[in-house]
ZAMARGU-4260 file (C-alpha; in steps of 0.2 Angstrom, whole numbers, plus 5000, padded with zeros to 4 digits):
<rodrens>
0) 4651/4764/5443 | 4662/4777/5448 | 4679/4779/5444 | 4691/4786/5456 | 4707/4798/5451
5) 4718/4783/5450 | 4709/4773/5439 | 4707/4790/5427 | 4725/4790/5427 | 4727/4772/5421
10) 4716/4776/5407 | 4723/4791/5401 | 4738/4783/5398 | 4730/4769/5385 | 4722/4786/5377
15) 4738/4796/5374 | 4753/4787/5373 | 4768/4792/5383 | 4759/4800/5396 | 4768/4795/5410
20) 4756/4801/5426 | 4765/4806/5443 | 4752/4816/5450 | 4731/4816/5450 | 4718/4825/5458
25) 4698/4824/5457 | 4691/4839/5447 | 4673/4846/5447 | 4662/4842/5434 | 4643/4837/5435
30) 4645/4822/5448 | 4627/4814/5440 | 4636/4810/5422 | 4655/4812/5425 | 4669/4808/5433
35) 4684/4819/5430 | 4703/4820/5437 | 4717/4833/5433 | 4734/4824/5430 | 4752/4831/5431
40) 4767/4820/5418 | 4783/4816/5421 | 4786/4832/5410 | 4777/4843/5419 | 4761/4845/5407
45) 4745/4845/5415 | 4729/4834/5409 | 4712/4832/5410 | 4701/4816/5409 | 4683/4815/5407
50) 4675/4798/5409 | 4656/4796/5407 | 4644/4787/5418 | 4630/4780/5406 | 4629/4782/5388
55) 4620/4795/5386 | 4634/4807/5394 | 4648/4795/5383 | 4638/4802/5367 | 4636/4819/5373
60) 4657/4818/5376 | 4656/4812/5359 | 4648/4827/5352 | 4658/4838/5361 | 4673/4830/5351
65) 4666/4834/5336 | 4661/4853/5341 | 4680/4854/5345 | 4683/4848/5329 | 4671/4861/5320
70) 4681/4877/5329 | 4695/4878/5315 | 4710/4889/5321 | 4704/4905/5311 | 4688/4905/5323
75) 4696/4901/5339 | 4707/4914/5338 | 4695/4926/5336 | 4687/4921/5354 | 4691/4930/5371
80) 4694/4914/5377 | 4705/4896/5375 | 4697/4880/5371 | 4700/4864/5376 | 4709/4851/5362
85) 4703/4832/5364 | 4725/4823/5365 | 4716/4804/5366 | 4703/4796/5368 | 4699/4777/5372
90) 4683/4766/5374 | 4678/4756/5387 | 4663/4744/5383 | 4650/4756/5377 | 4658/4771/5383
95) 4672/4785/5379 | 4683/4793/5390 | 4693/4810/5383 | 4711/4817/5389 | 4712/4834/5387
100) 4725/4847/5384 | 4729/4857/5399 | 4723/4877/5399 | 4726/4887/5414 | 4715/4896/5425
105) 4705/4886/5439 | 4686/4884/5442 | 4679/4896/5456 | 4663/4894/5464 | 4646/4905/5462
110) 4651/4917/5479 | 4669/4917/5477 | 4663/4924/5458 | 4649/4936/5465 | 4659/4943/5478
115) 4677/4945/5467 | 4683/4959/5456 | 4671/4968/5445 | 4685/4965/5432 | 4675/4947/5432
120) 4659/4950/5430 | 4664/4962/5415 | 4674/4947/5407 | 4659/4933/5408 | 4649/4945/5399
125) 4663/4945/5387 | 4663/4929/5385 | 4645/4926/5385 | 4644/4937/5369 | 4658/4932/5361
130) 4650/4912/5362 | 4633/4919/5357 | 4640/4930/5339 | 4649/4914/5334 | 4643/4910/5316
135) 4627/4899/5314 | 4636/4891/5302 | 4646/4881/5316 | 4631/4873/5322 | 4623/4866/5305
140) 4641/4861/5298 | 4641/4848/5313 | 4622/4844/5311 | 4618/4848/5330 | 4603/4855/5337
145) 4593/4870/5330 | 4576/4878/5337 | 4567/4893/5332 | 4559/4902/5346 | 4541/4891/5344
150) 4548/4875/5342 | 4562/4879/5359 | 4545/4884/5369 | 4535/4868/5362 | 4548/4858/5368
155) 4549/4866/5386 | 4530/4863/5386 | 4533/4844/5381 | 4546/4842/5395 | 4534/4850/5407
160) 4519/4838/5405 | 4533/4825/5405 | 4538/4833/5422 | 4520/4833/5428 | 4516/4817/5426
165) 4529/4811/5440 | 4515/4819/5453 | 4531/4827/5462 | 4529/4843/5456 | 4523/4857/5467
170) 4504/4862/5461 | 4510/4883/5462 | 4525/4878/5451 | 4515/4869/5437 | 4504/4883/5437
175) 4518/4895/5434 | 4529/4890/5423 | 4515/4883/5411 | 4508/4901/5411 | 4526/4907/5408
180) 4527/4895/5393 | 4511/4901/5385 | 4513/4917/5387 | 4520/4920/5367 | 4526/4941/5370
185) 4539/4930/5383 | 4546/4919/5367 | 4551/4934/5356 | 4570/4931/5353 | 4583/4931/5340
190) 4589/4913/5341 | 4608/4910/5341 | 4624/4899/5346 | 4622/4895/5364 | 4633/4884/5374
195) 4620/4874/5381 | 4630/4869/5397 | 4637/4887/5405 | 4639/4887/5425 | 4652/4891/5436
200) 4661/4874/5437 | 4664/4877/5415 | 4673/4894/5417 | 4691/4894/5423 | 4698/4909/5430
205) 4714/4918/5433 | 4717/4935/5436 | 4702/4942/5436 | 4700/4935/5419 | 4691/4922/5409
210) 4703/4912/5400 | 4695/4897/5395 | 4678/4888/5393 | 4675/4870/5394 | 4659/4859/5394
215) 4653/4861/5374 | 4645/4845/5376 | 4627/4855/5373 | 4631/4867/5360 | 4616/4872/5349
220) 4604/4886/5342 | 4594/4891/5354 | 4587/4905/5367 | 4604/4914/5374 | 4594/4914/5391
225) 4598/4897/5395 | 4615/4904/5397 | 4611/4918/5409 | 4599/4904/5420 | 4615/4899/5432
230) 4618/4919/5436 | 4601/4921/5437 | 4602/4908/5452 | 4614/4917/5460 | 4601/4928/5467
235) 4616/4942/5465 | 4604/4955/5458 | 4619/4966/5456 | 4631/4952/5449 | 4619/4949/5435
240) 4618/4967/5429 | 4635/4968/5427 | 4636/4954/5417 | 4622/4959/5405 | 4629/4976/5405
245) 4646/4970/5397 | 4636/4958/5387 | 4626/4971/5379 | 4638/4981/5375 | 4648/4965/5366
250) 4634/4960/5357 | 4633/4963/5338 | 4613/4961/5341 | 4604/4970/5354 | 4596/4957/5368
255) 4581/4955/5369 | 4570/4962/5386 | 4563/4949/5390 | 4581/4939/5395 | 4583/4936/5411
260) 4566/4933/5414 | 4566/4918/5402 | 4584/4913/5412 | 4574/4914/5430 | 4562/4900/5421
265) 4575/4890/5415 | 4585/4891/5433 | 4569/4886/5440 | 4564/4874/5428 | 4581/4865/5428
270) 4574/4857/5446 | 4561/4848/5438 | 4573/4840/5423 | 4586/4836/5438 | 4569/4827/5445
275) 4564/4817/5429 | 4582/4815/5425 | 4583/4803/5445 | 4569/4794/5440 | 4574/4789/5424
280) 4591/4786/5433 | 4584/4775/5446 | 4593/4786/5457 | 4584/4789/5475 | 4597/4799/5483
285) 4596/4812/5466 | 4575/4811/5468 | 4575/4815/5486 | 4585/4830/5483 | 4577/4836/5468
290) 4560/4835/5478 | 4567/4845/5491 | 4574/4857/5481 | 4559/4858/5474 | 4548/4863/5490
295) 4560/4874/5493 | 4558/4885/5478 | 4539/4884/5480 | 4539/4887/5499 | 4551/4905/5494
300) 4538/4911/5481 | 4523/4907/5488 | 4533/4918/5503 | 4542/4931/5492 | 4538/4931/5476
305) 4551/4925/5467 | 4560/4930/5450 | 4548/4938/5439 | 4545/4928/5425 | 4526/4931/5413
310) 4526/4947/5406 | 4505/4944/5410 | 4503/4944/5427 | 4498/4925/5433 | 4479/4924/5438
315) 4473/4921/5457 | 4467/4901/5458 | 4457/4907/5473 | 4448/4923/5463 | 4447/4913/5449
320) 4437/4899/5459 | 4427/4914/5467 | 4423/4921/5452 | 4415/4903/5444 | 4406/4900/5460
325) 4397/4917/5459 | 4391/4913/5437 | 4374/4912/5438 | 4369/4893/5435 | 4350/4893/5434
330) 4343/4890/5417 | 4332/4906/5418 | 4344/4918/5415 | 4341/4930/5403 | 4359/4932/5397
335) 4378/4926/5404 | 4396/4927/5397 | 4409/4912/5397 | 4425/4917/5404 | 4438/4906/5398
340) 4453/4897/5409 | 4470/4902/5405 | 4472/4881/5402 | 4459/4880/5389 | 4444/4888/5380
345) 4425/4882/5386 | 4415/4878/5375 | 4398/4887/5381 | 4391/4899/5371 | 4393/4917/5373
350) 4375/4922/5374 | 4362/4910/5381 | 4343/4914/5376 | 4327/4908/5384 | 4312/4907/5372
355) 4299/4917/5377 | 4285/4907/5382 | 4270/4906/5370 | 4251/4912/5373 | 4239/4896/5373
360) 4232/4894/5359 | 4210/4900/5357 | 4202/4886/5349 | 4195/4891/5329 | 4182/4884/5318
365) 4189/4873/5305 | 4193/4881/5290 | 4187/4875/5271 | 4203/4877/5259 | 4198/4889/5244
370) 4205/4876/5231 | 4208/4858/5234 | 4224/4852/5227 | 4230/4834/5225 | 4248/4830/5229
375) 4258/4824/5215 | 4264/4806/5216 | 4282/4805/5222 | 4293/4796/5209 | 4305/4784/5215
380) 4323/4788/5221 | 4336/4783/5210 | 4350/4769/5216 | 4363/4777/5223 | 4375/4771/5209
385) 4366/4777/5197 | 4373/4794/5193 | 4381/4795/5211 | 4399/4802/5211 | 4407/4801/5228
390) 4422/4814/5233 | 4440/4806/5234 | 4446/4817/5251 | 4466/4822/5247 | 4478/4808/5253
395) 4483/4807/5271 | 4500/4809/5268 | 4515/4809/5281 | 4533/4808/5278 | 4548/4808/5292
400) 4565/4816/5288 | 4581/4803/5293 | 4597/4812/5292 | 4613/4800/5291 | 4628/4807/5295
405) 4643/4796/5293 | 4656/4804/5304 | 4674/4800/5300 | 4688/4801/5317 | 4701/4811/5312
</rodrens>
């Protein structure tokens, strides 16, 4: 059920006592799993109320109060940027609603960003480097997500065969983003913090500048591309290099060259999760338009190309096809090599032989043995449990790591 800006006011009030509303306007947020409202007091303060949808954007809300919690005032004053601070929180049922301080700046959208001062641009680099050299440490203290580069990839790959099975999916993208995700030279990157949740709608503007980020409802270890995905969707060529430009340059490690090509995956990608994400929801409206969005993107790249994205070029279906219809089949071949599929390995083996057919045997006289010999008798077998040892194989073991972590509301 969705909540309107009247309603968010109401409960902001049982969050944080004394907040006497007198004014409220909608906010934008991501309309699938919040419903957000700015609020102006009777003392001229501004607010801002997040109220989740279903309970899985209650607990990410939840998490993000914790993340809050973890930036201690030593390491937010070392950031670019504000921060929100959590003023109240109440629970409604099964779910929790957050008040928020006020910071100033206001959300702009992606043209107003890719058409604005390069001052901008400059700064969202800034930013982007400042979130991404935040200490590890951070991220394990609050025991949230951590991925090394192969276990980021594996997951990908899970969430694409989960994708797949929907039958909804486009047969060119499937194609390309599973050859994307098993090309390995792609997935060489220095893991670190990543926001998880960066688009336009978490940056607030003013001046020309970025002065706060909101939205650490994600925040993680991971691949720093998945924060360059929503440029990269921008389709502001131009824009982007600007941005990684400032980036670079901020950085205390150099990025990796593969980036942005890992970024146009998870902007494209991020379609198909939208799609699986309706489904679970129930939501027709959301499955509609994910689909369409879907044949969209395929009808642009079978027409233009897109966003590179594999370092190894993707193989032609239709040569491919060619190429196993023109194998020679019959069995009297002398000799053929087995191509492999770029899904899987055949297999045939590499060299096939044909015996060479045998001269018919000329018919002999029988021949008299030179010494006659008597087999000896065979003895007897012993029981098999006499003397037998049999081999113990080592134990199949498993074991499954629970981590309980009692969190205490401060």
């Amino acid at each position: 059920m969705r909540r309107k800006p009247i309603e968010l006011a109401a409960i902001a009030t049982a969050a944080v006592p004394g907040l006497t509303p007198t004014a409220v306007s909608s906010a934008p947020d991501d309309p699938a799993d919040f419903d957000s409202a700015l609020l102006l007091d009777s003392e001229g303060k501004r607010w801002r109320v997040r109220s989740p949808r279903h309970a899985e954007a209650s607990a990410r809300l939840e998490t993000e109060f914790l993340v809050l919690r973890a930036f201690a005032p030593a390491v937010r004053a070392e950031l670019p940027f504000l921060m929100p601070t959590v003023a109240g929180s109440v629970r409604l049922g099964t779910l929790s609603t957050f008040v928020y301080s006020h910071l100033s700046g206001t959300t702009r959208s992606v043209e107003e960003l890719t058409s604005g001062p390069g001052s901008v641009a400059r700064e969202i680099g800034t930013a982007l480097a400042a979130i991404h050299d935040l200490p590890r440490s951070l991220v394990s203290n609050a025991d949230l997500p951590s991925y090394t580069p192969n276990e980021f990839r594996q997951r990908r790959l899970n969430e694409l065969d989960q994708a797949a099975t929907t039958g909804k999916i486009p047969a060119a993208l499937l194609r390309r983003w599973e050859h994307a995700m098993e090309d390995v030279s792609l997935w060489r990157f220095n893991p670190c913090v990543v926001h998880g949740d960066l688009h336009e709608d978490n940056l607030l503007i003013e001046s020309g500048r970025v002065t706060a980020v909101t939205g650490w409802t994600d925040l993680r270890i991971g691949d720093p591309a998945d924060d360059f995905a929503w440029l990269v969707a921008s389709n502001e060529q131009d824009f982007v290099d600007a941005v990684l430009k400032s980036y670079t340059s901020g950085r205390r490690d150099a990025p990796d060259q593969h980036l942005l090509r890992r970024a146009a995956l998870s902007a494209e990608f991020a379609l198909a999760q939208y799609l699986v994400k309706g489904l679970a929801a129930g939501d027709e409206a959301m499955v509609i338009e994910a689909e369409g969005m879907l044949e969209s993107l395929a009808g642009d790249i079978a027409e233009f190309g897109g966003q590179p994205i594999s370092v190894e070029p993707l193989p032609d279906p239709a040569s491919r096809d060619n190429a196993e219809a023109a194998a020679p089949a019959s069995s009297e071949s002398t000799a053929s090599t087995a191509v492999p599929t770029p899904a899987h390995f055949g297999s045939s083996p590499a060299v096939t032989v044909v015996p060479v057919p045998a001269e018919p045997a000329k018919p002999a006289a029988p021949a008299q043995p030179a010494v006659h010999v008597t087999p000896i008798p065979v003895e007897e077998a012993p029981d098999a449990e006499d003397g037998a040892s049999t081999t113990q194989g080592p134990d199949d073991t498993s074991t499954a790591a629970i981590s309980v972590i009692n969190v205490k509301q401060g």
